[in-house]
N, C-alpha and C positions, 0 to 999 in steps of 0.2 A: 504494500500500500504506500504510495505515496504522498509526502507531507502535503498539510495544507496551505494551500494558499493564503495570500494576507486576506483575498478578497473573503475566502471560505468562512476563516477568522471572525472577519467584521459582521458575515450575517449569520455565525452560532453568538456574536455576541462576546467572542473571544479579546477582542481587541475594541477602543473606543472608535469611533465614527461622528463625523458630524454630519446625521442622517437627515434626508430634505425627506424621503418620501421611500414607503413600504406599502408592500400590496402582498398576498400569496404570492407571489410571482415573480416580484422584481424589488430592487433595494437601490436607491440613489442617497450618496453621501458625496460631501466636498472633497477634492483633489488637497491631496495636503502639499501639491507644489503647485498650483494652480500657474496653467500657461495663459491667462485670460483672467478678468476683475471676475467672471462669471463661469466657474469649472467645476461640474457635477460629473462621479463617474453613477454611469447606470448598470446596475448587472443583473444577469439574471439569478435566481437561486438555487437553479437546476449548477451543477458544475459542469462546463464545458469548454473545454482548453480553449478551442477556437473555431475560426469560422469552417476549418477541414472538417471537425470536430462534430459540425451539425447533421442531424438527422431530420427526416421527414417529419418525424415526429415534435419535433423542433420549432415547425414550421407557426405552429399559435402562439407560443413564449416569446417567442423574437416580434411578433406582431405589439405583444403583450408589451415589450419592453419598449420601443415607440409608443404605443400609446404611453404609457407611461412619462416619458421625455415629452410630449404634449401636453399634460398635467402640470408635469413641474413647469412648462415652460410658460403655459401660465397663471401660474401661482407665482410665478417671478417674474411676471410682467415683461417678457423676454420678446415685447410685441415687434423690436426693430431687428429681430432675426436671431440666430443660432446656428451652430456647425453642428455637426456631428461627426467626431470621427471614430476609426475601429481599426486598429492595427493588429495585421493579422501577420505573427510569426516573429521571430525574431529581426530581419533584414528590414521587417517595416516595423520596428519600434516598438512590439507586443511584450513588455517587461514582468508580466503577470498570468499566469497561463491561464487564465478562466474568460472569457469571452466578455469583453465590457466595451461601453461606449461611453464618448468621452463627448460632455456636452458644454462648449464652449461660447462664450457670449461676454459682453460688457465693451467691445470693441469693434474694431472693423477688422476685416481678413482679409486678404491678398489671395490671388488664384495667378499659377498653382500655388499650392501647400508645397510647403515641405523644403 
């Protein structure tokens, strides 16, 4: 069995969090390096390394997790937009094996990323 992750951590409760938003489903807390005035990661609860990682079965939870990111976005008044992003793997930046989305706002962005 493999250790847990921090994210696994944060929703047994293991570890603190400064959580915006819980459902069955999904768990958004604040980035504790926030790349943005406005950085929620969203994850799901199910544990899922990454987007290789998904199954068909998958397909409602990941739905689930958007909507969710819609909730908070506004509940946070996030009316002049939001990024979302999701790195998948190591080579794009995935530092946590469990499948999350990084919800980004307070600014303006640049295209491309990265």
């Amino acid at each position: 069995m493999s250790p847990k992750t921090v994210f696994k951590k944060i929703i047994d409760r293991e570890i603190p969090a400064d959580i915006v938003y819980e459902d069955a489903d999904c768990i958004a807390f604040k980035d504790i390096n926030p790349q943005a005035p406005v950085h929620m990661i969203v994850i799901p609860k199910k544990e899922i390394p990454n987007i290789d990682a998904l199954r068909e079965e998958d397909a409602e939870l990941i739905g689930r997790c958007f909507l969710a990111m819609q909730t908070i976005a506004t509940q946070l008044g996030l009316n002049q937009g939001y990024r979302v992003v999701l790195n998948n793997g190591k080579d794009a930046g995935q530092e946590v094996m469990h499948l999350h989305f990084h919800m980004l706002a307070g600014r303006q962005f640049g295209w491309p990323p990265g």
